[in-house]
N, C-alpha and C positions, 0 to 999 in steps of 0.2 A: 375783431377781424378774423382771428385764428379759429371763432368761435359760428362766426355767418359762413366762412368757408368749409368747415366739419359738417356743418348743416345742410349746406349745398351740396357737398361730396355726399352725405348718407343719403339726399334726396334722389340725386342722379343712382346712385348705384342701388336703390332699393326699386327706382322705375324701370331700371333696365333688367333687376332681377323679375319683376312683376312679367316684363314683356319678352323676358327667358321661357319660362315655364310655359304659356300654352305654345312656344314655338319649337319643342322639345319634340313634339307628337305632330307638326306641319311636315306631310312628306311621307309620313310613315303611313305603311308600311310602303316601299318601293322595291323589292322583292319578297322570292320566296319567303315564308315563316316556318321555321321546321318546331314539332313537336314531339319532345323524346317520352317514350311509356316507357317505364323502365321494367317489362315484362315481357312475356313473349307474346307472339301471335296469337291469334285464339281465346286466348283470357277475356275477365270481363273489360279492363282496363281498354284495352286493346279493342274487343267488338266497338263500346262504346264510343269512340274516338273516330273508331273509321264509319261508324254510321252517323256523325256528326262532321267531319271535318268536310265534305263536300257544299255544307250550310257558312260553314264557318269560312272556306273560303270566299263564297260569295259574299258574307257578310264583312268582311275584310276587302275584298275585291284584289284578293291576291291568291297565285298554288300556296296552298298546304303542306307538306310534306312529313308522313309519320316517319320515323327513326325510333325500331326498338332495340333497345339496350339492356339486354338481361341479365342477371343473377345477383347471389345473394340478399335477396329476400326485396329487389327491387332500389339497395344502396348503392350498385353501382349507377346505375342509369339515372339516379339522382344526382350522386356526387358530378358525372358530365355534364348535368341539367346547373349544377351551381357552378361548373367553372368557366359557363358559356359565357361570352359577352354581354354584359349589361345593357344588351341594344334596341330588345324588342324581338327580334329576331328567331330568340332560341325560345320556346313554350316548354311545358313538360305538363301532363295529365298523369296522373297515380292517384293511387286507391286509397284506404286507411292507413293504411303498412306504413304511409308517410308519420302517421302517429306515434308508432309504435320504434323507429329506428332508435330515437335517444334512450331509450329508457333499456333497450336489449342489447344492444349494441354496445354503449356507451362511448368512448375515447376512441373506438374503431372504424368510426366511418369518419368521411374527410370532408361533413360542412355540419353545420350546425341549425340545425330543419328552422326554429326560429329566426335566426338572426342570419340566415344565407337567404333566405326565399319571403317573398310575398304572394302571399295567397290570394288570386284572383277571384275564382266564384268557385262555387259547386255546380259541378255541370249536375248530376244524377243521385240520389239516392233507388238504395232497392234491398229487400230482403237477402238472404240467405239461403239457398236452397239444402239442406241435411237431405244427401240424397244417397243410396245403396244401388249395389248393380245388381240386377236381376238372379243371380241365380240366389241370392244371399236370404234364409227362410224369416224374413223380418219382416214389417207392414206398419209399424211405427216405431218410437222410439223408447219407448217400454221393453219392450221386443228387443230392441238392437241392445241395450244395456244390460236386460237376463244373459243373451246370448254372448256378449262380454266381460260378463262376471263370469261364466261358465266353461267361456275359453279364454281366460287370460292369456294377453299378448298372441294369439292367434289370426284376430283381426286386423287388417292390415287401411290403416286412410292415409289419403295425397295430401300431403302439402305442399303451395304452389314457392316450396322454399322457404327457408328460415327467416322468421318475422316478416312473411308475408300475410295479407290479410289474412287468406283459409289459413295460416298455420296458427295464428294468436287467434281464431277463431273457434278451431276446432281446440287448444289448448285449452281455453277459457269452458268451451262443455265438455270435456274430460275432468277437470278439475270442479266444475259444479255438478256434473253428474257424480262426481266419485264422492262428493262431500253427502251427497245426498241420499247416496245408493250405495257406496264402498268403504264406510268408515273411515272417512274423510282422508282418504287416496283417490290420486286422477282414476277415472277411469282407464283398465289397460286393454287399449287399442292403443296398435304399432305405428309411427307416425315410418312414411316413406317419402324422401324431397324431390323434387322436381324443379325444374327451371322457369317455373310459370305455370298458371291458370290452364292455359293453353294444354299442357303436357297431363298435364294432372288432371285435366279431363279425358284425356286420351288413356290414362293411367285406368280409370272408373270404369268409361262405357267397354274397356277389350277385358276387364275382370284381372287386371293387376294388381289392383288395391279394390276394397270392397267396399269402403265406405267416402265419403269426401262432401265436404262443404262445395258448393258451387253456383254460378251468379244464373240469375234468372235469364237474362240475356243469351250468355256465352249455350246453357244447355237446355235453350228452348228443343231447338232438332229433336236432339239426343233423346228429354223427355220422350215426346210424341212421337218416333220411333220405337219407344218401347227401350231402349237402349239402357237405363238408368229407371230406378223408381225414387219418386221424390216423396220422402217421409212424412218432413217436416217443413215450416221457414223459420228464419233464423228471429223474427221481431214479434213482439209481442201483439200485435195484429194481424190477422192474416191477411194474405195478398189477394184483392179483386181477383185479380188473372188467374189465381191459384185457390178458390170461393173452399175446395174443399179437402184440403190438406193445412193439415192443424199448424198451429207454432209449437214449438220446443217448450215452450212455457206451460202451455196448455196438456202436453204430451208426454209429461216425466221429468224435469226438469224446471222446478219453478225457480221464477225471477228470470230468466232467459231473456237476455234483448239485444242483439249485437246486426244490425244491420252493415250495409258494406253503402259506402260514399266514394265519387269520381270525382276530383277537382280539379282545375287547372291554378300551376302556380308559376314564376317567372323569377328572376335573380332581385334578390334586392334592391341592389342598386340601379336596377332600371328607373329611369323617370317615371313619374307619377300620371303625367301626361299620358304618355304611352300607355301603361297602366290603363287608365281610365278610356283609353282608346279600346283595348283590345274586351275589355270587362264588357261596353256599351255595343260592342257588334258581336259578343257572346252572346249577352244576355239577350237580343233581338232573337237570335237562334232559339235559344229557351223557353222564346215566349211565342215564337213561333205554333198555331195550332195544329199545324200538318204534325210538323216535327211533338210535338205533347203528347198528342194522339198514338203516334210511331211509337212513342218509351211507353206509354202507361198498357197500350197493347198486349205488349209483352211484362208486363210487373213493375216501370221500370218509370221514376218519378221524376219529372222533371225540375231542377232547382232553380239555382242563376241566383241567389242570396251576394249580395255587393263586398267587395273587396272587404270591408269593415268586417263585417258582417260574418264571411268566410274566417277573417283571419282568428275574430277571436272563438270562433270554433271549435278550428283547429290547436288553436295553443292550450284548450280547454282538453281539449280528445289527448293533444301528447300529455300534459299531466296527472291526467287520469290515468292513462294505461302506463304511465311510469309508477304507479302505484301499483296498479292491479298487478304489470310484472314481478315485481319485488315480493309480493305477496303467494301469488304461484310458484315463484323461486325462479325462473327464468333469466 
């Protein structure tokens, strides 16, 4: 008796779990969705987002709404991003830096990148642009490395803040340029922070700082202005859009590969429903040919790789670069 009754009760309560789940995502979304860059205006993070989110809300069929939330190296605007409600509601889009918090940070930021968030998709990948301001007598990066053995700590490059992508970026070829070229010392170029991509472009093209990593996107303008001369890229293939400015790899710095990824991720414990709601009218965007056409124009690759997909990526990227930290000393 006690035994037909357990069975029934686990039957009942496993149908009604069954017909839980896809009704978790009926409804949604029924207002705005707001998405925090945890970076400033300007940045690649930021370009990228706002020349997507006018697709994304149609693909949604709801406003959008960006919310940037700046500093420290992109942890604060995360840690907001994890203590949002688990409803759907709250997005966040960031860079690699997302990689890079546990392993720099360590005990000092207030969530824990694997087990607070789920990784939705990769909206973009794209090179790195290693690029100098004009008045500075360099034309690759042979050139920029004599000129910084020769003026130690003279050189001055942006980072868009500590443990932001351009900062573990341009870390990582200071330290393989110096292995390579300085008797395995970082190269000494003066690192200067900023509050974002955004600033630290600002920092380059008005000749504040001489040197800076920066995204294909954010300093298309500036490029083709003249404003900036672009050296290098940061991956070991050169960019279509870029046919004739070498990589880093090719140009004094071998083994060089460090490209820069956008993704969007959401709270944990949001439903999977939802999840898979918001991943399927992303990935529409993605796959969109107008919009492909728009990023690859500019350097700039379209992804949309599935929640799975993204997430073991990402947990692949933070433990790597908890390694390579460790090993730079950072």
């Amino acid at each position: 008796m006690f035994h037909i009754l357990g069975i029934s009760l686990f039957v009942t309560l496993a149908s009604l779990i069954g017909l839980s789940t896809p009704s978790a995502a009926a409804g949604y979304p029924n207002k705005p969705v707001r998405i925090i860059i945890p970076f400033a205006p300007g940045g690649g993070t930021d370009v990228i987002t706002r020349l997507l989110q006018p697709r994304i809300e149609k693909a949604l069929s709801t406003n959008v709404l960006i919310d940037n939330r700046t500093g420290a190296g992109g942890t604060i605007g995360v840690g907001i991003a994890a203590r949002a409600k688990p409803d759907g509601y709250t997005l966040m889009t960031t860079s690699a830096s997302f990689s890079f918090a546990d392993a720099i940070f360590k005990d000092k930021i207030p969530y824990n990148s694997k087990k607070d968030f789920q990784p939705i998709t990769m909206l973009v990948n794209q090179p790195l642009i290693l690029a100098v301001h004009p008045s500075m007598p360099v034309k690759n990066v042979k050139e920029l490395i004599a000129l910084a053995l020769k003026k130690p700590g003279e050189i001055f490059h942006a980072n868009a803040g500590y443990g932001s992508n351009l900062h573990m970026s341009t870390e990582l070829f200071k330290y393989m340029a110096g292995q390579q070229h300085n008797k395995d010392k970082f190269l000494p170029i003066t690192a200067v922070q900023y509050k974002g991509g955004g600033p630290s472009l600002i920092a380059l093209i008005s000749g504040e700082v001489q040197v800076s990593f920066t995204g294909m996107l954010s300093s298309k303008h500036f490029r083709e202005a003249g404003q900036m001369r672009a050296i290098a890229v940061s991956t070991k293939q050169r960019s279509a859009a870029l046919p004739n400015v070498p990589t880093i790899d090719e140009s004094g710095v071998s083994g060089f590969d460090k490209g820069a990824w956008t993704g969007m991720f959401i709270q944990a414990a949001v439903p999977k429903p939802i999840v898979n709601h918001v991943y399927q009218s992303v990935a529409k965007v993605l796959k969109d040919p107008e919009a492909v056409k728009l990023l690859a124009d500019d350097g700039v690759t379209a992804d949309g790789r599935t929640p799975e997909e993204f997430t073991k990526f990402v947990h692949a990227e933070i433990d790597e670069w908890a390694k390579a930290a460790k090993k730079m000393g950072l």
